[in-house]
Backbone of each chain as ProteinMPNN parsed JSONL, in Angstrom:
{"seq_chain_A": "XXXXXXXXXXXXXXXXXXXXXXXXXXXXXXXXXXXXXXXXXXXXXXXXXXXXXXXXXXXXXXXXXXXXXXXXXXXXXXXXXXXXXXXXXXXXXXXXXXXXXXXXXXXXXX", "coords_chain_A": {"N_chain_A": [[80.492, 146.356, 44.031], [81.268, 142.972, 45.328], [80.291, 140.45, 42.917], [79.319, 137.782, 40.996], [78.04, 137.42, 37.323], [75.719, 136.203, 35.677], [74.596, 135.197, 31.907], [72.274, 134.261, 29.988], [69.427, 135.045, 32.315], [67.247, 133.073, 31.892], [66.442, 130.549, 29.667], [64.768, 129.25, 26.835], [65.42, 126.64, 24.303], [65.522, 125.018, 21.509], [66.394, 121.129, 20.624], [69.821, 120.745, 19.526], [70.817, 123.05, 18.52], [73.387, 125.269, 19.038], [74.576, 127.121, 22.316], [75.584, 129.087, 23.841], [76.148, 129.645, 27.903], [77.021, 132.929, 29.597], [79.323, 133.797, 31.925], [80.681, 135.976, 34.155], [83.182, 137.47, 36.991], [83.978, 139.744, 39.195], [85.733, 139.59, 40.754], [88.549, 139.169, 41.155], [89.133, 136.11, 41.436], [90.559, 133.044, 40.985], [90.015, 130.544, 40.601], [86.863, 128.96, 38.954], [83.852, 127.666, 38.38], [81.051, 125.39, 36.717], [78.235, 124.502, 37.797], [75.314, 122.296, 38.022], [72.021, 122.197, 39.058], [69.544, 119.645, 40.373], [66.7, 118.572, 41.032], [66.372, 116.988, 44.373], [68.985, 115.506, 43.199], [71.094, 117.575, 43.834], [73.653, 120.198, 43.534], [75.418, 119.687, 40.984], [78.668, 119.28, 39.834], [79.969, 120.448, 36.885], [82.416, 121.459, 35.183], [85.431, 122.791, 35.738], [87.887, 125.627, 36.713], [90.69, 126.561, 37.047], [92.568, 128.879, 36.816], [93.971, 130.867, 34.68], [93.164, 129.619, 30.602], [93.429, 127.195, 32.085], [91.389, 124.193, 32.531], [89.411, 121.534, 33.625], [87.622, 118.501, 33.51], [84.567, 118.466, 35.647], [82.202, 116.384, 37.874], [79.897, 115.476, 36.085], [80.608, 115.851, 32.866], [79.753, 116.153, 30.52], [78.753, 116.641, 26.798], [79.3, 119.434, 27.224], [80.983, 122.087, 26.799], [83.801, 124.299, 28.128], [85.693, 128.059, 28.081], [88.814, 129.301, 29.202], [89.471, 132.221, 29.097], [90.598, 134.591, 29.879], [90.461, 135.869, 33.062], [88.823, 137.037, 34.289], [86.218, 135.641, 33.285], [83.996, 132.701, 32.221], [82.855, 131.182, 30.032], [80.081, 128.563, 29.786], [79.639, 126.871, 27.092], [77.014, 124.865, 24.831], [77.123, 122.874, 22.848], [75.78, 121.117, 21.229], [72.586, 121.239, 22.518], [70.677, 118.825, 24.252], [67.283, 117.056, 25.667], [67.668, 116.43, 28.315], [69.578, 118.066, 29.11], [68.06, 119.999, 30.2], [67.581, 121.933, 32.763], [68.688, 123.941, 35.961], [71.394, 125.917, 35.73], [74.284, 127.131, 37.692], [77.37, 129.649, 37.786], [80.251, 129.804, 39.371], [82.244, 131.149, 41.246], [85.944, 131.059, 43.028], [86.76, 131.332, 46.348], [89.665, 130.091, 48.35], [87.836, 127.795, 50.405], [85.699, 128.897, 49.684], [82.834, 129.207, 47.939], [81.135, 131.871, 45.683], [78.493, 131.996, 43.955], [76.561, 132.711, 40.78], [73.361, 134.172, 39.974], [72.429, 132.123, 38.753], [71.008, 130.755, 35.618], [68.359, 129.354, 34.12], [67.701, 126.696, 31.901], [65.884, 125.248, 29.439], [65.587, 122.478, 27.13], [63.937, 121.737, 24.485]], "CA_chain_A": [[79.911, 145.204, 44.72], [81.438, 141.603, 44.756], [79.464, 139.299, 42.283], [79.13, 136.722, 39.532], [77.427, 137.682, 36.742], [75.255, 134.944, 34.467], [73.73, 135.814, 31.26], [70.919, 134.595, 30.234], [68.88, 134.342, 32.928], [66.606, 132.28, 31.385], [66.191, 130.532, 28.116], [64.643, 128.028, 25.975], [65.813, 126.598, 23.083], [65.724, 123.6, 20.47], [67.707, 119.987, 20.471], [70.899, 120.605, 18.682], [71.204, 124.56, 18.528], [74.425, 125.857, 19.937], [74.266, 127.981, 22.883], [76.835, 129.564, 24.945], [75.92, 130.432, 28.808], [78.2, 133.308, 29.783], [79.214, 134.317, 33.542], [81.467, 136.93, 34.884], [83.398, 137.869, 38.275], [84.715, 140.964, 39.467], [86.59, 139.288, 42.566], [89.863, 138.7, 40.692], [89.373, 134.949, 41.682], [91.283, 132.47, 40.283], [89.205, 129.567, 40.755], [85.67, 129.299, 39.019], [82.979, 126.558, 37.916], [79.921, 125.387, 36.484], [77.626, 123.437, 38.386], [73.915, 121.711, 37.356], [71.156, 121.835, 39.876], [68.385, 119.263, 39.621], [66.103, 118.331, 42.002], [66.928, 115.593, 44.728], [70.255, 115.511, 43.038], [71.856, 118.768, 44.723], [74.262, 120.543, 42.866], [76.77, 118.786, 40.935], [79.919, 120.403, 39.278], [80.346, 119.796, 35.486], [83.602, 121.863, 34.484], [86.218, 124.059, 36.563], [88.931, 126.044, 35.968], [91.892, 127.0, 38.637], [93.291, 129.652, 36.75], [93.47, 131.073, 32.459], [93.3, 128.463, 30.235], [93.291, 125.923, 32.988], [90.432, 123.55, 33.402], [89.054, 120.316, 33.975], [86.259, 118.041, 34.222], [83.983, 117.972, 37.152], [81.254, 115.052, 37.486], [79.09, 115.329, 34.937], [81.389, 117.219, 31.645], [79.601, 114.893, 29.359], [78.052, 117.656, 26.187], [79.312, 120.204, 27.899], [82.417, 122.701, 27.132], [84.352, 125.721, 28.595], [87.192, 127.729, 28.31], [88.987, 130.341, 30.15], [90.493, 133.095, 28.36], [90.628, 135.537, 30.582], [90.467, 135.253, 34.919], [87.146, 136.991, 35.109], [84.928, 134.843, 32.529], [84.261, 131.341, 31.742], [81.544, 131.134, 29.688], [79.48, 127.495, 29.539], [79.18, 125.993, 25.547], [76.112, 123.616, 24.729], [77.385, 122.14, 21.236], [74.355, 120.014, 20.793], [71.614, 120.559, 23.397], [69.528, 117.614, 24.426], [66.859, 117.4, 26.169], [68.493, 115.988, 29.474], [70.776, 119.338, 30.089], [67.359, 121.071, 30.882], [68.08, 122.222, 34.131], [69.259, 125.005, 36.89], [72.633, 126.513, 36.306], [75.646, 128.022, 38.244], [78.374, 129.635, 38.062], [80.673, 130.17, 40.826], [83.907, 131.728, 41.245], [85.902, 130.333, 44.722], [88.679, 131.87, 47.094], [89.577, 128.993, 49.118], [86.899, 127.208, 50.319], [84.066, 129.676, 49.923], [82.138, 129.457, 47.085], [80.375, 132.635, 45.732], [77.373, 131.924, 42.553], [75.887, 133.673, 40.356], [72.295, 133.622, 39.94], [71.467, 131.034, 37.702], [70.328, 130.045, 34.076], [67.447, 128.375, 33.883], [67.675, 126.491, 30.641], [65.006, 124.31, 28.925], [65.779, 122.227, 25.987], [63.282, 121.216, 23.94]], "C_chain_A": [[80.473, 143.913, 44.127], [80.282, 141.202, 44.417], [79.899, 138.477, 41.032], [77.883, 136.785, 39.071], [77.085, 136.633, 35.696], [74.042, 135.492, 33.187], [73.042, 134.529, 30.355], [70.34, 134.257, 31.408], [67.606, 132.843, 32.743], [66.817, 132.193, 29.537], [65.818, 129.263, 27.483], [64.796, 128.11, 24.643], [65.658, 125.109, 22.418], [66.538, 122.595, 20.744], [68.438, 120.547, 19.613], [71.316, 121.768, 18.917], [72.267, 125.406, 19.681], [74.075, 126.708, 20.854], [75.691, 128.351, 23.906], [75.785, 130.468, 26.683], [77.425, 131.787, 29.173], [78.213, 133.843, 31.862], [81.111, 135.145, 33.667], [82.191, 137.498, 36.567], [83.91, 139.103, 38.28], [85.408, 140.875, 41.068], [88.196, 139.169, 42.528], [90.231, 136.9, 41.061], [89.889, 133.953, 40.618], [90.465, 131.104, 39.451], [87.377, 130.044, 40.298], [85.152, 128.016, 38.236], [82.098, 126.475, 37.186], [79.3, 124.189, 37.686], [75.754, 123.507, 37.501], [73.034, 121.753, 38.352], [70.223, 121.194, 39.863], [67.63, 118.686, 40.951], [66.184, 117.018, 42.704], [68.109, 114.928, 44.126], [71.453, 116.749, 43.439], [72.943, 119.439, 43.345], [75.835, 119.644, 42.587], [77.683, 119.736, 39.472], [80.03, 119.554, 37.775], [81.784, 120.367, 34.901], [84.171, 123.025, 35.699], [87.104, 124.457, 36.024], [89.585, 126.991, 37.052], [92.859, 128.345, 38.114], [93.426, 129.838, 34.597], [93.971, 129.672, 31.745], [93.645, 127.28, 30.819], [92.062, 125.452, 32.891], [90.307, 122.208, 32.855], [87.753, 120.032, 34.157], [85.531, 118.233, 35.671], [83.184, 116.504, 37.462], [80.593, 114.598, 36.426], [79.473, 116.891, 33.875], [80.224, 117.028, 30.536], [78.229, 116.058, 28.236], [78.17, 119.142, 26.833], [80.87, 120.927, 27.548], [82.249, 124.284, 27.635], [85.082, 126.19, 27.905], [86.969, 129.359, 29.084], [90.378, 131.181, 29.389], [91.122, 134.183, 28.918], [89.955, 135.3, 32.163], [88.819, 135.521, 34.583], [85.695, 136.366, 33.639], [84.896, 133.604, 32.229], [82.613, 131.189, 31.541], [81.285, 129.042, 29.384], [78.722, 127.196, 27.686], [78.519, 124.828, 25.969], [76.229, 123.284, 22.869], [76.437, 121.732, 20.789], [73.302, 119.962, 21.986], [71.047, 120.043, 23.475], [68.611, 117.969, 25.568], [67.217, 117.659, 27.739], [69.126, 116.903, 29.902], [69.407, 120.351, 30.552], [67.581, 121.045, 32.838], [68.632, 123.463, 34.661], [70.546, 124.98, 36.232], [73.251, 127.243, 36.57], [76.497, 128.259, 37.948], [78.814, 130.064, 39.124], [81.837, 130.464, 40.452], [83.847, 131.538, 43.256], [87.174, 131.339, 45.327], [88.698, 130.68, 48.358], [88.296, 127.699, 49.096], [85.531, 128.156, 49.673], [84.106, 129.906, 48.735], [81.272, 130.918, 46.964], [79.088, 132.448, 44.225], [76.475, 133.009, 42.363], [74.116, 133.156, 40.296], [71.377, 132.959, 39.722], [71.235, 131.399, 36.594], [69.641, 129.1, 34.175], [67.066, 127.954, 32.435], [66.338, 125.401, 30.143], [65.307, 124.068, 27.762], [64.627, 121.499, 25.541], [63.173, 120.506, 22.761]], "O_chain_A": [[80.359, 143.607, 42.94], [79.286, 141.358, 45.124], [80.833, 138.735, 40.273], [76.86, 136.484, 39.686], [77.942, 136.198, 34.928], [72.954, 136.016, 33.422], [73.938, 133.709, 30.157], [70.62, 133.115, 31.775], [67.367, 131.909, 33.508], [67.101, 132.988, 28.641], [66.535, 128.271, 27.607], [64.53, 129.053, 23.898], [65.726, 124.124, 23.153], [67.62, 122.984, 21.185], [67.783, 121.001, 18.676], [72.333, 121.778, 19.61], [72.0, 125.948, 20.754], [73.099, 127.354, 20.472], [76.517, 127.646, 24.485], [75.05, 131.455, 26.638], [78.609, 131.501, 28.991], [77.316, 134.1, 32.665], [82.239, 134.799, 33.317], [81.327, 137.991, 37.291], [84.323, 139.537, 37.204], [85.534, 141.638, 42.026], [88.943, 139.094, 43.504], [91.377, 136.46, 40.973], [89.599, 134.118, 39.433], [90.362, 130.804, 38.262], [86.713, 130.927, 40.841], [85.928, 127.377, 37.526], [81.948, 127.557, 36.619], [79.914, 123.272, 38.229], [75.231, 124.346, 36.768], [73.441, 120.768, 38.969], [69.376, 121.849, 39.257], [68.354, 118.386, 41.9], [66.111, 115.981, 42.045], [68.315, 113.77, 44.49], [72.652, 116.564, 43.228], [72.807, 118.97, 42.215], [76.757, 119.218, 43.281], [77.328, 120.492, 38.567], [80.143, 118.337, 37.628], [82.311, 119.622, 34.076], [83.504, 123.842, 36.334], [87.435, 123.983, 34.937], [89.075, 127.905, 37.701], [93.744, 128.799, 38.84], [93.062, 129.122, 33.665], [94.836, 128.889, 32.137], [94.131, 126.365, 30.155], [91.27, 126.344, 33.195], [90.913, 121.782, 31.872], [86.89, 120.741, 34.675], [86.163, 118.091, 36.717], [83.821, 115.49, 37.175], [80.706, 113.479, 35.923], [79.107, 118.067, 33.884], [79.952, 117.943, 29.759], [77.096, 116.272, 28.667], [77.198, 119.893, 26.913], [81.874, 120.37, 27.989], [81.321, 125.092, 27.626], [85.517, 125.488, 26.992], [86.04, 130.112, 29.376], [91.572, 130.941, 29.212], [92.144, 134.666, 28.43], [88.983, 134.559, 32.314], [87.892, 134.71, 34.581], [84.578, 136.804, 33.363], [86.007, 133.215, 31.866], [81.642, 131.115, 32.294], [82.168, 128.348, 28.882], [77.556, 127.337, 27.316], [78.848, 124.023, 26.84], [75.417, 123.519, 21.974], [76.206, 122.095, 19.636], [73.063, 118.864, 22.487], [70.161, 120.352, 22.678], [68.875, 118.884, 26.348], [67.109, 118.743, 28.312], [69.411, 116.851, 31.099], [69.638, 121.377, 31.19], [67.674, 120.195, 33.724], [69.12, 124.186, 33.792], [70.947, 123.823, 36.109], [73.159, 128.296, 35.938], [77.109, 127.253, 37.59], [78.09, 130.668, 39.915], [82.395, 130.07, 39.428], [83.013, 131.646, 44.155], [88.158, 131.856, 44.799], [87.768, 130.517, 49.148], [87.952, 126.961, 48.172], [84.479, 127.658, 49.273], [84.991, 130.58, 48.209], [80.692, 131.259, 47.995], [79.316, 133.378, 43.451], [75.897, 133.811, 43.097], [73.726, 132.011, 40.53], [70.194, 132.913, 40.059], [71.235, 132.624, 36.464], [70.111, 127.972, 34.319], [66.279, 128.634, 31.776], [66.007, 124.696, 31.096], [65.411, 125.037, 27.011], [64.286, 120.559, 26.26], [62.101, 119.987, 22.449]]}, "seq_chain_B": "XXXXXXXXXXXXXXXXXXXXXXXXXXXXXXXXXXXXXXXXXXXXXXXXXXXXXXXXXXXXXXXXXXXXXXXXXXXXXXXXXXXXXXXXXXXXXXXXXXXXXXXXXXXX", "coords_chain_B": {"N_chain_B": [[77.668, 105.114, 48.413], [76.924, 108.268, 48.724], [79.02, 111.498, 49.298], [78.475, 113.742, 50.654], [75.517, 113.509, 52.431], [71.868, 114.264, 53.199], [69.046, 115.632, 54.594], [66.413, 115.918, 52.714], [64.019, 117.0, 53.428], [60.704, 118.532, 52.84], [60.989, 120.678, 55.683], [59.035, 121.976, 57.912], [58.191, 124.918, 59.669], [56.918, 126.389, 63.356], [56.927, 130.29, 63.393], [59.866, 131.608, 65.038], [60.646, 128.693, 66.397], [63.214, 126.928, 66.977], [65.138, 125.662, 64.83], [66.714, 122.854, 63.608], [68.999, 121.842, 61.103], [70.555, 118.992, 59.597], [73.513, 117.051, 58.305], [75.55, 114.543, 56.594], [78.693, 113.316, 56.685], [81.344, 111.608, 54.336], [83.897, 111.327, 54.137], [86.872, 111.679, 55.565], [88.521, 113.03, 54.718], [87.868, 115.851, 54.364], [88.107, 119.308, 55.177], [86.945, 121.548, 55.674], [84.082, 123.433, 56.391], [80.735, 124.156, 55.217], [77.683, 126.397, 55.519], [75.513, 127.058, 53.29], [72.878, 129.355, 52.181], [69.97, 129.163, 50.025], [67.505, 131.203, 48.36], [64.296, 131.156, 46.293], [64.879, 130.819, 43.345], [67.304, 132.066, 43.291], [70.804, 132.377, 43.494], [72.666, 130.04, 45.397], [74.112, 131.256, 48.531], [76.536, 132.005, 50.77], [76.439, 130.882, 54.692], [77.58, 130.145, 56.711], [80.569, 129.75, 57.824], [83.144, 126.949, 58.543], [86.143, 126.038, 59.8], [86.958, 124.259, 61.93], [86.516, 121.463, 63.876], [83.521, 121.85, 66.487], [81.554, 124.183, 68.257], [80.085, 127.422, 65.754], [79.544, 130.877, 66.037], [77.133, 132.634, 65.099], [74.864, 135.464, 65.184], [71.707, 134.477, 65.208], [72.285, 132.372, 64.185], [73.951, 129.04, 64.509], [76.726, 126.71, 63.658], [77.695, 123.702, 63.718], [80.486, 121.507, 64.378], [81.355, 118.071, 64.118], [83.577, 116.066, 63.792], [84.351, 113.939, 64.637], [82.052, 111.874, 64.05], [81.878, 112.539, 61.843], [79.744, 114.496, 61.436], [77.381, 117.364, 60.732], [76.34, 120.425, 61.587], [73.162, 122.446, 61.655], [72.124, 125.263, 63.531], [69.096, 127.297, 64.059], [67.892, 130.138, 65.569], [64.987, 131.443, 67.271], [63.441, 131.271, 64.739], [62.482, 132.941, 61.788], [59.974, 134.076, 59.493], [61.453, 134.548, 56.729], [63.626, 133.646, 56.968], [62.802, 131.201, 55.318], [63.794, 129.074, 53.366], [66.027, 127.06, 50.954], [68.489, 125.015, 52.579], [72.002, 124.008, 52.48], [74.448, 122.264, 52.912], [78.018, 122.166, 52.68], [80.866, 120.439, 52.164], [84.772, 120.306, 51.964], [87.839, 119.903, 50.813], [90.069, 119.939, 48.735], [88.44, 120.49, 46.562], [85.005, 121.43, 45.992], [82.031, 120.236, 47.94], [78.679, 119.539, 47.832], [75.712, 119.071, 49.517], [72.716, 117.714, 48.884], [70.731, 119.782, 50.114], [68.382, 120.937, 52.29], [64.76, 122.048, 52.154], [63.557, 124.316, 53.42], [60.528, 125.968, 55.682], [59.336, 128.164, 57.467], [56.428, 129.037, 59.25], [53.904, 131.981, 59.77]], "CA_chain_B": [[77.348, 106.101, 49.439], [77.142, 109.574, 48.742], [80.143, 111.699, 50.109], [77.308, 114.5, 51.18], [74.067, 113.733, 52.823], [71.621, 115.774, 53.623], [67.83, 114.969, 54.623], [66.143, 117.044, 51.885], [62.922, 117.903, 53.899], [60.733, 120.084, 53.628], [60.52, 120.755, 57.153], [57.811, 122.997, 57.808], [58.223, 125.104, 61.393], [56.285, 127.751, 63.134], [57.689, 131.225, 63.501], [60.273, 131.387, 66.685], [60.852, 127.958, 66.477], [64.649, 126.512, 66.857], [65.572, 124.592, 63.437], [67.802, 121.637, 63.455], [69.264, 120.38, 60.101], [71.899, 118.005, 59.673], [74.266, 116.976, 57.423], [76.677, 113.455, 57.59], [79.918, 113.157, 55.266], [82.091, 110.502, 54.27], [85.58, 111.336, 53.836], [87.416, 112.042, 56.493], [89.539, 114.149, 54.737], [87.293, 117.088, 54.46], [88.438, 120.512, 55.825], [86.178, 122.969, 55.086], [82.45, 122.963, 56.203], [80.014, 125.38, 54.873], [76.16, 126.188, 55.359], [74.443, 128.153, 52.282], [71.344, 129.415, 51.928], [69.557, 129.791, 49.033], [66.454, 131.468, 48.401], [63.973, 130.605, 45.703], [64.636, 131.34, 41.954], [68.405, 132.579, 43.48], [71.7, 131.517, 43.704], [73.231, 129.654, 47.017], [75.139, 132.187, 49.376], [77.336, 131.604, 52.075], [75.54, 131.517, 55.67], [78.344, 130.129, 57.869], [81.988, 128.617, 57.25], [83.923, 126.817, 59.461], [87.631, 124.902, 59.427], [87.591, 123.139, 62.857], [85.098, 120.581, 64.824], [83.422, 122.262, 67.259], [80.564, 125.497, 67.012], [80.362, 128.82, 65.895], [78.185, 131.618, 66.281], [76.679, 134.56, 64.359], [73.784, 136.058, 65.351], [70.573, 133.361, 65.17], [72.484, 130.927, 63.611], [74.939, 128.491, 65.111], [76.959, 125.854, 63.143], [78.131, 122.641, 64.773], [81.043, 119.891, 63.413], [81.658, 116.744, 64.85], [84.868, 115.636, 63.015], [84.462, 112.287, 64.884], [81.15, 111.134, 63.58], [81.394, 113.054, 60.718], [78.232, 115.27, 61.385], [77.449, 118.996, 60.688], [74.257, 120.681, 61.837], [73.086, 124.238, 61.294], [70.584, 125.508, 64.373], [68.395, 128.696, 63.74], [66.814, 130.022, 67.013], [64.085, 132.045, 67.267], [63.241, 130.785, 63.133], [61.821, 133.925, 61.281], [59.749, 133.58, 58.285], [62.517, 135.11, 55.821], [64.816, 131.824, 57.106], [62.458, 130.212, 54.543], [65.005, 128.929, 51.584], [66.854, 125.754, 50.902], [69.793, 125.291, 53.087], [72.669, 123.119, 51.379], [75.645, 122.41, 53.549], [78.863, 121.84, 51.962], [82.814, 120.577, 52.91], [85.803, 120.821, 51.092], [89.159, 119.401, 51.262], [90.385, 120.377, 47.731], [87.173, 121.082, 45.841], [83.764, 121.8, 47.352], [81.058, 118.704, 48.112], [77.003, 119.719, 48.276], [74.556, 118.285, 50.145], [71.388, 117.887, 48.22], [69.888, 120.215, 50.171], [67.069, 120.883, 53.033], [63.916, 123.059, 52.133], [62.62, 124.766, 55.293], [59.674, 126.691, 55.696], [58.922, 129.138, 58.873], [55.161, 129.679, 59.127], [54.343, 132.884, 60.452]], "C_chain_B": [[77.924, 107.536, 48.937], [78.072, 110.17, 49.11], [79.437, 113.125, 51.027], [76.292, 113.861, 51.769], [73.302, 114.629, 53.437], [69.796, 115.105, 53.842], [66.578, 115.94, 53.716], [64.542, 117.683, 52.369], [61.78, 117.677, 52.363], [60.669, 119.534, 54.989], [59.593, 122.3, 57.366], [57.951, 123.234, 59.871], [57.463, 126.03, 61.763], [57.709, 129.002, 63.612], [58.187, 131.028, 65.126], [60.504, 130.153, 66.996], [62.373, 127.561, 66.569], [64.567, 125.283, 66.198], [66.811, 124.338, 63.391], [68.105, 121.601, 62.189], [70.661, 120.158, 60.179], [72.513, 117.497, 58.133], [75.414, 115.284, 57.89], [77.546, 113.569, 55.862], [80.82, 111.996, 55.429], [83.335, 109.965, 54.972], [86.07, 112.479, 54.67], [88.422, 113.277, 56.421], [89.208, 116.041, 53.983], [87.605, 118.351, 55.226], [87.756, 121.44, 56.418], [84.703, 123.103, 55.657], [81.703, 124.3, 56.336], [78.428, 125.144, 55.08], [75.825, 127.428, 54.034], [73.161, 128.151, 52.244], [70.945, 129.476, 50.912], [67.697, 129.869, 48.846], [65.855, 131.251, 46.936], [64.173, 131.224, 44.321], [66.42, 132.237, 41.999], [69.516, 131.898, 43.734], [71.959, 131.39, 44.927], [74.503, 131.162, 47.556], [75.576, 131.7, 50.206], [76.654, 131.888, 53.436], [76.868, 131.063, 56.497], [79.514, 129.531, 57.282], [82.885, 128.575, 58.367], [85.093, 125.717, 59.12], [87.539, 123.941, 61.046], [86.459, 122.178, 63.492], [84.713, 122.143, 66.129], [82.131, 123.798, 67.465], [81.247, 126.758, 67.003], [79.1, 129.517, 65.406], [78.063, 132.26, 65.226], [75.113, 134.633, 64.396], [73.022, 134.695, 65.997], [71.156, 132.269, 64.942], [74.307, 130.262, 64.058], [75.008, 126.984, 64.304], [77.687, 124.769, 63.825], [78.905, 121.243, 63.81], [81.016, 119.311, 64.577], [82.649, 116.177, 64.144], [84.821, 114.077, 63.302], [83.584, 111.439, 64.256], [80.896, 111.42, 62.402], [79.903, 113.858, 60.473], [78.198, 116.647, 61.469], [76.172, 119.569, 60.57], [74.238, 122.222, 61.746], [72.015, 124.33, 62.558], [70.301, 127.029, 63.673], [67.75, 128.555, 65.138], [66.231, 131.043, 66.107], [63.777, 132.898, 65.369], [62.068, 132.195, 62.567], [61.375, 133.241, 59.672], [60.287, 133.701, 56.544], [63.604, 134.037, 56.137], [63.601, 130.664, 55.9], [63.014, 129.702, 53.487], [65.617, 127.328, 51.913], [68.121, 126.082, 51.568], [70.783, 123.969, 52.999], [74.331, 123.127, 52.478], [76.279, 121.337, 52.492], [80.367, 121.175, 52.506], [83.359, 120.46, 51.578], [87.339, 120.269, 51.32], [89.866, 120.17, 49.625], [89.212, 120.948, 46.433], [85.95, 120.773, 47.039], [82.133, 120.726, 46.899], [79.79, 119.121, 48.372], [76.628, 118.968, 48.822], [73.213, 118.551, 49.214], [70.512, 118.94, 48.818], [68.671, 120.168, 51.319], [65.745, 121.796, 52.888], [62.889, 123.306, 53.6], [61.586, 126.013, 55.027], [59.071, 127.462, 56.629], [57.665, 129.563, 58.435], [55.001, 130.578, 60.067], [52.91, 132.919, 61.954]], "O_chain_B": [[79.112, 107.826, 48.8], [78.666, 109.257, 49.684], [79.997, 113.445, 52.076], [76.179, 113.118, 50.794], [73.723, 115.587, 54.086], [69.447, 114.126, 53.183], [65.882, 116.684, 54.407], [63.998, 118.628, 51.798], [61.932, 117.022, 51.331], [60.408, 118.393, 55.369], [59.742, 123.42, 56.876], [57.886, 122.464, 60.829], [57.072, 126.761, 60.853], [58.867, 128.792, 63.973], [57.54, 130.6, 66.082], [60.674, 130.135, 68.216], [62.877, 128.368, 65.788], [64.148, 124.206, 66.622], [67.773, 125.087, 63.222], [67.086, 121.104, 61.712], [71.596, 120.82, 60.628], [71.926, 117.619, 57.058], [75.866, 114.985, 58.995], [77.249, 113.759, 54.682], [81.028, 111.474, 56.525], [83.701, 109.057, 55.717], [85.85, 113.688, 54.598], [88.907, 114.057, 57.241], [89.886, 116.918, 53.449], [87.069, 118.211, 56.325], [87.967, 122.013, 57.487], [84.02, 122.545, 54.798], [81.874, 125.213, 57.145], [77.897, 124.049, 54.894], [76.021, 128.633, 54.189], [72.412, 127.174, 52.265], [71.796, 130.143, 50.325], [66.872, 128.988, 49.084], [66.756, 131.129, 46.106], [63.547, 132.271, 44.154], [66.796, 132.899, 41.031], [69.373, 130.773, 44.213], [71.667, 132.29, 45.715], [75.4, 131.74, 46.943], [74.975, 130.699, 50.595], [76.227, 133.036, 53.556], [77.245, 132.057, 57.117], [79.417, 128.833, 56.272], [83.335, 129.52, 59.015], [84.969, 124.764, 58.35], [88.179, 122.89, 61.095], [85.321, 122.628, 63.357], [85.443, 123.079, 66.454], [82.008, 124.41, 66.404], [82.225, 127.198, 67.606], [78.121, 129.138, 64.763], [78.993, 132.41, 64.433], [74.333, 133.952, 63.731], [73.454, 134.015, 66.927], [70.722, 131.204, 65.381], [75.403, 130.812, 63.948], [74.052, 126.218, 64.184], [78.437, 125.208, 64.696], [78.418, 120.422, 63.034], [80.767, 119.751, 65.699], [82.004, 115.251, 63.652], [85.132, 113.185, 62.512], [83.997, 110.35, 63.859], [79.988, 110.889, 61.762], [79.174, 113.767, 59.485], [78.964, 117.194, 62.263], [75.241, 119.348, 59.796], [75.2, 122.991, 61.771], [71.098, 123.509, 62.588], [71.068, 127.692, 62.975], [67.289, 127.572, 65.718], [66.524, 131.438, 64.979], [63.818, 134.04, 64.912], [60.93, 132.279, 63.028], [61.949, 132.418, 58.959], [59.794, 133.204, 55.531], [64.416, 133.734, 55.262], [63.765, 129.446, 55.839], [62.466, 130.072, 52.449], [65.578, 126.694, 52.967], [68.777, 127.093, 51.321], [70.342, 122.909, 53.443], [75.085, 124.095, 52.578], [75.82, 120.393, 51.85], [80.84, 121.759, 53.481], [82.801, 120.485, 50.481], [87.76, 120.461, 52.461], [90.128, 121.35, 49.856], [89.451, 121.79, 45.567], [85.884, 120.276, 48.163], [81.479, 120.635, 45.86], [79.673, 119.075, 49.596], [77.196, 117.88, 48.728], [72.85, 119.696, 48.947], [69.481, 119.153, 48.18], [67.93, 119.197, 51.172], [65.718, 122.506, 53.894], [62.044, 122.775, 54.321], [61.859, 126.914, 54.233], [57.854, 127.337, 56.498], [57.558, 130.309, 57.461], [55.603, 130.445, 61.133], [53.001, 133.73, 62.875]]}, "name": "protein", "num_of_chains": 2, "seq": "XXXXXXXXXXXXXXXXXXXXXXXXXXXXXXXXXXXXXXXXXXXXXXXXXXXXXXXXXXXXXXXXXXXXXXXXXXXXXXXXXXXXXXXXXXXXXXXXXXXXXXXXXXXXXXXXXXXXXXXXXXXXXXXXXXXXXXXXXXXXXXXXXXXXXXXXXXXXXXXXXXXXXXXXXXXXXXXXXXXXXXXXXXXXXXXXXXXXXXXXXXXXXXXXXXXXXXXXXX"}
């Protein structure tokens, strides 16, 4: 079964305390993201990556890294969480236009 | 100005009802236009995708561009109460543009 896989689904944690989200595809896609979901702000893209060790900012990078070591993973680093990154997130892996996401991380920083 | 809009609702309908939402975009040089659904506590899925002005079908649900005015509408006929989820239309020209979002609700 195509999907994108996000681990943790949930989690709260402390200001400062490193955390890595991780997410997985099994589509061979090249193209994959993070995005932030917050309410009355829609989903907005914080980091992508077009291909291994490729990527780039999206809108909002800002406390926020990747990388891409391999096609099917790009796990999401929180160096220093604040409170402010509590929030929904996605990953997505793309083929063209069409987005496919995984199910979310619901993070809370406290 | 946003390069998405989206009227974020809720809209609250009864069952069997035919649901409108709409969508307006900026930039003209958008390609791509997508409807997702997403249901609550789940990630967005793909419900329709289209490349040209003009509609297209599948099943209940019919998607509609307007390339001229820049407008993109999703209908649902005969609105079941499992069409209840946020529906988030998207375009795309080189990366992919959200809409904040409409939460709809089919009462049964």
């Amino acid at each position: 079964e195509a999907q994108v896989t996000q681990n943790p689904r949930y989690l709260i944690t402390v200001t400062g305390k490193k955390l890595t989200v991780t997410c997985s595809q099994n589509m061979n896609h090249e193209y994959m993201s993070w995005y932030r979901q917050d309410p009355g702000l829609g989903l907005r893209q914080i980091y992508y990556s077009m291909n291994v060790e490729v990527t780039d900012k999206g809108d909002v990078p800002e406390g926020y890294k990747v990388s891409r070591k391999e096609k099917r993973n790009f796990p999401l680093i929180l160096e220093s969480p604040s409170p402010n990154q509590t929030s929904l997130y996605f990953c997505a892996s793309r083929q063209g236009a069409r987005a496919f996401f995984g199910q979310g991380t619901r993070l809370t920083v406290v | 100005q946003k390069e998405v809009e989206q009227d974020p609702g809720p809209l609250s309908v009864p069952e069997g009802a035919i649901v409108s939402l709409n969508c307006t975009y900026s930039n003209s040089a958008f390609q791509y236009f997508m409807w997702y659904r997403q249901y609550s506590r789940k990630g967005p899925e793909l419900l329709m995708y289209t490349y040209s002005s003009g509609n297209k079908e599948d099943g209940r649900f019919t998607a509609q561009v307007d390339k001229s005015s820049k407008y993109i509408s999703l209908f649902i006929r005969d609105s079941q109460p499992s069409d209840s989820a946020t529906y988030l239309c998207a375009t795309s020209y080189d990366k992919v543009i959200f809409g904040p979002g409409t939460s709809l609700s089919v009462i049964p």
